[in-house]
N, C-alpha and C positions, 0 to 999 in steps of 0.2 A: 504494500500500500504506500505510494506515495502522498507526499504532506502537498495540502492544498499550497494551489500558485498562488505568490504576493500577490499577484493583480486581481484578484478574487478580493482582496479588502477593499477595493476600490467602488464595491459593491454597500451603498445602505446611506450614503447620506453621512451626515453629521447628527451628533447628541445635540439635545439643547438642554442648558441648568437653569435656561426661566420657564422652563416647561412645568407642570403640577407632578407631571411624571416622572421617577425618581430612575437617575439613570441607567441603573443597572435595568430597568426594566424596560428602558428604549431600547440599550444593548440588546437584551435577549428579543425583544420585535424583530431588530432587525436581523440576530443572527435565523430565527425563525421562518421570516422571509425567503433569508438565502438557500434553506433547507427545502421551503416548497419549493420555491422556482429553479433549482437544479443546480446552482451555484456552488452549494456543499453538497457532494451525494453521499450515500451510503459507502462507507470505508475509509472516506477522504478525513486526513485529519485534519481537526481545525488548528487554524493560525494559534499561534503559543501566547499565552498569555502576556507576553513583554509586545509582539506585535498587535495585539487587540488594543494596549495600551497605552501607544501610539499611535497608532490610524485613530483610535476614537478620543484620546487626550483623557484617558479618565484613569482613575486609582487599581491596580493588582483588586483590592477587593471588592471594587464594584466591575472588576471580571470577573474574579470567584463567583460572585452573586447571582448574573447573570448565569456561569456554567455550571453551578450548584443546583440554581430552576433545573436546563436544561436537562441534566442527569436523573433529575426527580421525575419529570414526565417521560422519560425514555427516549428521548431525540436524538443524547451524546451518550458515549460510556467512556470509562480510562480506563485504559490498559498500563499496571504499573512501570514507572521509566518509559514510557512510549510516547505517551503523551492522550488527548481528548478524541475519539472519533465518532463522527457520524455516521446512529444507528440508523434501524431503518423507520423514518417519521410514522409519527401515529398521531393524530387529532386526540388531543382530551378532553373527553366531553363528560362534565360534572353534574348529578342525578337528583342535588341536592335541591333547587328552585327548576322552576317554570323556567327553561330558557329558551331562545330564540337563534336561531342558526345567527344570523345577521349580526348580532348583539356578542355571542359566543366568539364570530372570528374576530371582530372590532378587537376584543377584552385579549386575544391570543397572538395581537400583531400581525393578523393576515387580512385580505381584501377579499370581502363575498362576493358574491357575484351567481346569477342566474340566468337559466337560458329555458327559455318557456316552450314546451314540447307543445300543448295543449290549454286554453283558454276556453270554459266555453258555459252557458247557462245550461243546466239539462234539467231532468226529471231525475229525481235520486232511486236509486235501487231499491227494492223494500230493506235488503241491510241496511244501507247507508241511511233510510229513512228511519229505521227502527235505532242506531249509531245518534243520530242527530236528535231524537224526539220530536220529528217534523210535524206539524201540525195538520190536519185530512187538506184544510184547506189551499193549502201551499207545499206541496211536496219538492219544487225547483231548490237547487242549490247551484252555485258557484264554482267551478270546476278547473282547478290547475295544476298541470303535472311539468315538473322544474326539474332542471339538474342542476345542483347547490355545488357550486365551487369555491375552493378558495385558493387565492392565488392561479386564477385559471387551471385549478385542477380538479376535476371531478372527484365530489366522494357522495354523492347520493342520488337516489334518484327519488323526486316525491310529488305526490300526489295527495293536494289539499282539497275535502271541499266544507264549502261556509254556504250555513240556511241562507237562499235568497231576502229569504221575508227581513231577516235582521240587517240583513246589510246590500240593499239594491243599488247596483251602479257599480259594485266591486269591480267586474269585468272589466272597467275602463279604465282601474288602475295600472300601474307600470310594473309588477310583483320582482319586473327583472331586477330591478334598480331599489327597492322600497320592501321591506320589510314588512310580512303579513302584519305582526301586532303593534306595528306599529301605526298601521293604516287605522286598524279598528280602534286602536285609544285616539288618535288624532281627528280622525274625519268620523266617528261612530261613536263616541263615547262608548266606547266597547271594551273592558278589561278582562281578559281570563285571567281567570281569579285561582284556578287548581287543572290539573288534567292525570287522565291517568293515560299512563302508557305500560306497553306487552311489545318483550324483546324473545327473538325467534333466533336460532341461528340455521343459516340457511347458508348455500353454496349458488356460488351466481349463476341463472341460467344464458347461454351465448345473447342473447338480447339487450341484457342488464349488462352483462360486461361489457358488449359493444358499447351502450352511451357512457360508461365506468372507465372505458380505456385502458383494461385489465384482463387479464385471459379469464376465457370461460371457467365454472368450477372455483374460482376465486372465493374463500370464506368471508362472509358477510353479516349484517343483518338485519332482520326486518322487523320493521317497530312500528306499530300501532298505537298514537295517539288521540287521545280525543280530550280537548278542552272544553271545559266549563266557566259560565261567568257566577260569580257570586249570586247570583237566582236559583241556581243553577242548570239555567238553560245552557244545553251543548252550543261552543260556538266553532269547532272547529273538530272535523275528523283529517287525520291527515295519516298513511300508509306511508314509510319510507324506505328504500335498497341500499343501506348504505355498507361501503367497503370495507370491509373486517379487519383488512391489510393496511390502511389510514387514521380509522380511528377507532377509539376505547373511550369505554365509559366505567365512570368511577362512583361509587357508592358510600357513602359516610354512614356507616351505620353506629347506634346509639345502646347503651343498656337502655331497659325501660324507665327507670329514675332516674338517668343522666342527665337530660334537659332541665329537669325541676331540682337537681341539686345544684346547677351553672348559676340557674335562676335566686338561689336562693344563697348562694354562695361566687358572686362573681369572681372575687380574688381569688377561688381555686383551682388546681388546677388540672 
């Protein structure tokens, strides 16, 4: 394995320290960046600590801090006396809140992006209407199937649909560019307020991995969401394909008294 090329730092911009954002965590954006976009691949080592510390003008320990993140989520690993390499990337997607793709890459340093297969008002299925709690009188729904990337690179493929009755006019939104929950609190006063979701592991069929960009048989998974607003009327069923080989999800789990001892003891720990 060869050490990445100098000219590879030449990749990411500059830090800012009037920024709110604390630098080691612009560093790790940007080294994130280079990771999806191909810059740094899998095996290539990263630039050595004394060179990160000069191209980006900042402290040995606010690159520790940065390649400490890194190692935590599985992006980099060390190999002792060797030095940092780049594993094979995986999205970390956290189980704990409602989150929102869009919102997710924002918070991880990467740029979302959507490419809409399908737009369209229909008649919902008796599932999907049974899914939704569709009312007899109104069974249409809002119907879009996206491939979620980041950093122009695929990792899902999804299929949303929203009650027409709740939100008419959806379809003439931009969904490529604009964030579903975001449309609905802004233009809908619409909050999903809770959702449950159901993870499937499944192996990609030639179809999914063709818009995936990934060989057939690829391990994946399929996750079924469906949001609710504080009434709790459903506002959202959404079906996703996403790549088993990009990203992981993380689950924080609690004893049952856990929360209520934090609560009643916050200095502990």
């Amino acid at each position: 394995m060869e050490k990445v090329a100098d000219r590879r730092l030449e990749f990411g911009g500059s830090l800012s320290e009037e920024s709110a954002v604390p630098l080691y965590h612009q560093l790790l954006g940007i080294i994130k960046r280079g990771i999806m976009a191909g810059i740094f691949k899998p095996g290539d080592m990263l630039p050595s600590e004394r060179d990160l510390c000069e191209r980006y003008k900042v402290s040995r320990s606010t690159v520790r801090q940065a390649i400490d993140a890194l190692v935590s989520e599985g992006l980099v690993y060390r190999r002792q006396g060797k030095g940092t390499f780049i594993g094979r990337s995986k999205i970390q997607r956290h189980l704990q809140h409602l989150y929102s793709f869009t919102d997710d890459m924002y918070r991880m340093g990467l740029v979302p992006s959507s490419k809409i297969l399908e737009a369209v008002v229909t008649e919902a299925s008796e599932d999907i209407s049974k899914n939704l709690a569709l009312p007899a009188s109104d069974k249409k729904v809002t119907k879009y199937t996206r491939i979620r990337m980041a950093n122009d690179e695929p990792l899902l493929i999804e299929t949303t649909c929203v009650p027409y009755y709740l939100c008419p006019g959806l379809i003439e939104r931009d969904l490529s560019r604009q964030s579903l929950y975001h449309i609905l609190r802004t233009e809908y006063g619409l909050e999903p307020y809770r959702a449950v979701e159901t993870h499937e592991a499944i192996s990609l069929a030639p179809s999914e991995a063709k818009l995936l960009k990934c060989k057939p048989g690829t391990s994946g998974f399929s996750i079924e969401r469906i949001a609710y607003l504080e009434t709790g009327e459903p506002i959202e069923l959404t079906n996703s394909i996403t790549r088993g080989d990009k990203c992981k999800f993380v689950v924080e789990l609690w004893a049952n008294n856990a929360q209520i001892t934090r609560k009643l003891n916050p200095g502990q720990p």
